[in-house]
C-alpha positions as CSV (number, residue, x, y, z in Angstrom):
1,X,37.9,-22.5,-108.0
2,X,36.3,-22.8,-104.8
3,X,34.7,-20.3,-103.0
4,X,35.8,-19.1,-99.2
5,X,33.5,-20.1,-96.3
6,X,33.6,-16.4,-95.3
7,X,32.4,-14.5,-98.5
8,X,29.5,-17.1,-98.9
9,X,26.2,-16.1,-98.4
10,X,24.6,-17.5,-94.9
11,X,21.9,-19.8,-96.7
12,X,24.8,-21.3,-99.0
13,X,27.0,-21.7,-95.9
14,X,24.8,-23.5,-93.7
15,X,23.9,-25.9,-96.5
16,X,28.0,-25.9,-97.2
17,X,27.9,-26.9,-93.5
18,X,25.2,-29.9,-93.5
19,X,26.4,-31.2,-96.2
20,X,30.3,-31.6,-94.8
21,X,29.4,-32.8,-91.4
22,X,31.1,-30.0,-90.1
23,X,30.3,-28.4,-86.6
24,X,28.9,-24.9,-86.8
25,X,31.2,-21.8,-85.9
26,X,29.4,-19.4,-83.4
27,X,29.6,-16.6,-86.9
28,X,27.1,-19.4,-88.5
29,X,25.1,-20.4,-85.5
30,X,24.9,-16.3,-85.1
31,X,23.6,-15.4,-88.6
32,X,21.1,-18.5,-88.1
33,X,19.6,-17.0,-85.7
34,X,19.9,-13.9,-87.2
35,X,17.7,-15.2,-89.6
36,X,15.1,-16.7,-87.9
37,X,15.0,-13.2,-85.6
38,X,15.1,-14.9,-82.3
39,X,17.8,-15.6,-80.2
40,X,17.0,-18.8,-78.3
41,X,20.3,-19.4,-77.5
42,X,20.4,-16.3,-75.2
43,X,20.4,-16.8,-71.4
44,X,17.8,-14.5,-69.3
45,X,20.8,-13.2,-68.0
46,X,22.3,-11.7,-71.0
47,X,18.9,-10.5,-72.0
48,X,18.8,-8.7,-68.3
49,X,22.3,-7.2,-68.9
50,X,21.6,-6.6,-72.2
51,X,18.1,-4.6,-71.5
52,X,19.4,-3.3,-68.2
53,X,22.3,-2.1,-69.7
54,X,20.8,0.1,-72.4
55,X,19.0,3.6,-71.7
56,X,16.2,3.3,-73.7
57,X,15.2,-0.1,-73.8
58,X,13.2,-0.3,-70.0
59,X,11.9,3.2,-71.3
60,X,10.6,1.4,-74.3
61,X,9.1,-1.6,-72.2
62,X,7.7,1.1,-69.8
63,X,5.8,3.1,-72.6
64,X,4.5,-0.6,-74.2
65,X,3.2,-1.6,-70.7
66,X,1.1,1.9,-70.4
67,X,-0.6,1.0,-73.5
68,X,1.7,2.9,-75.9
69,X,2.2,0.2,-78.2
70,X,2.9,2.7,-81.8
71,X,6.3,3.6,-82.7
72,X,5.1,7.1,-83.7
73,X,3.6,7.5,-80.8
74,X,6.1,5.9,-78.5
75,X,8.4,8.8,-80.0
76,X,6.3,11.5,-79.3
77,X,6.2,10.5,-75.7
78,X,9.4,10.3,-74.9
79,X,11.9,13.8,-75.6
80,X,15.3,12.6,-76.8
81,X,14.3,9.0,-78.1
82,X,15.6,9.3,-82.0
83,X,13.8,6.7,-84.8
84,X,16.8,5.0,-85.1
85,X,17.3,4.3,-82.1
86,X,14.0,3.6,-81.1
87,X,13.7,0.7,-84.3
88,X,16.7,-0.7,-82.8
89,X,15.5,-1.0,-79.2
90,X,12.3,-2.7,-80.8
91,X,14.3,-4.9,-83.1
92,X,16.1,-6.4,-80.2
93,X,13.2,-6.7,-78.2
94,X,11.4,-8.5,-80.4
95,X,14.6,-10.9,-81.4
96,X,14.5,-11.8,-78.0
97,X,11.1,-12.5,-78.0
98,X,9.7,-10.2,-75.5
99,X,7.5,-8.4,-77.6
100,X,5.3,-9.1,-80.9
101,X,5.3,-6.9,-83.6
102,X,1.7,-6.7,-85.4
103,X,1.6,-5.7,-88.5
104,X,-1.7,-4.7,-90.2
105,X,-2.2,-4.3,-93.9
106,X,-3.4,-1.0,-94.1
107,X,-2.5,2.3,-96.4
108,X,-0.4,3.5,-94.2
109,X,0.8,0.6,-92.6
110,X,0.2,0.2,-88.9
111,X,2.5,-1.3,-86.5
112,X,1.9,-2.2,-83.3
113,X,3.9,-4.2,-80.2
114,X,2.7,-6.4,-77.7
115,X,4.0,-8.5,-74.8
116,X,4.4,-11.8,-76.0
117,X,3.9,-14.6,-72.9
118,X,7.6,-15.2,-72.5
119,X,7.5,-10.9,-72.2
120,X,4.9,-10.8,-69.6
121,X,7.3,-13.6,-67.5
122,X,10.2,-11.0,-68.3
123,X,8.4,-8.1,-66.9
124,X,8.6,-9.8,-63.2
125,X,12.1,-9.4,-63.5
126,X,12.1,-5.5,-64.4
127,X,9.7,-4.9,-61.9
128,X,11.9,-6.8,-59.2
129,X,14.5,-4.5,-60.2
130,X,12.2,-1.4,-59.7
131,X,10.8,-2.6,-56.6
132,X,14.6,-2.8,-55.2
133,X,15.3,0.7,-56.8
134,X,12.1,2.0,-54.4
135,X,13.6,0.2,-51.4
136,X,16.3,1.7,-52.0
137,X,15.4,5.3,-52.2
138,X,13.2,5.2,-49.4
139,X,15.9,4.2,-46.7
């Protein structure tokens, strides 16, 4: 009996893949990358729209650049920012490689985010935006 490409799990289906010669579908290139948790195959534009787009995610950057680097404390900061939703902003962040997530072994853990270099490259482009948002309040 052979097995469907689609039930397979994503390890057994890229190795299905190499070994057939076949080209990759975007589902397998997607749970690659998935995998390695971070998109390089996303353009600076998506990653704009995808950032500028959300409500919490420039919040999220904001409260990082002011030195507010803890999940716990990034939620205390901020009324209205849920855990969920705040672990997902992160998560996305970090798969797109704007931030670093340190992890130090301690009881309880501690978790703490940084800017990567490719994040500190990605702030110019929020704080373009800002500086047109102040331009454009001040006409």
């Amino acid at each position: 009996m052979v097995k469907s490409l689609a039930i397979t799990r994503p390890i057994a289906r890229e190795k299905q893949q190499v070994q057939t010669g076949k080209p990759l579908t975007k589902w397998s290139i997607f749970l690659i990358n998935k995998k390695k948790k971070v998109q390089t195959n996303m353009t600076v534009h998506a990653m704009v729209e995808s950032i500028v787009g959300c409500k919490w995610s420039l919040t999220v950057l904001s409260l990082i650049r002011q030195g507010i680097n803890r999940p716990g404390a990034m939620q205390r900061e901020v009324d209205g920012l849920t855990t969920k939703v705040l672990n997902e902003r992160l998560v996305k962040l970090t798969r797109f490689g704007i931030l670093h997530k340190q992890i130090y072994p301690e009881s309880p853990p501690r978790v703490e985010y940084q800017f990567t270099e490719f994040g500190q490259h990605f702030l110019q482009i929020i704080d373009s935006i800002e500086k047109v948002q102040a331009e454009l309040t001040s006409q």
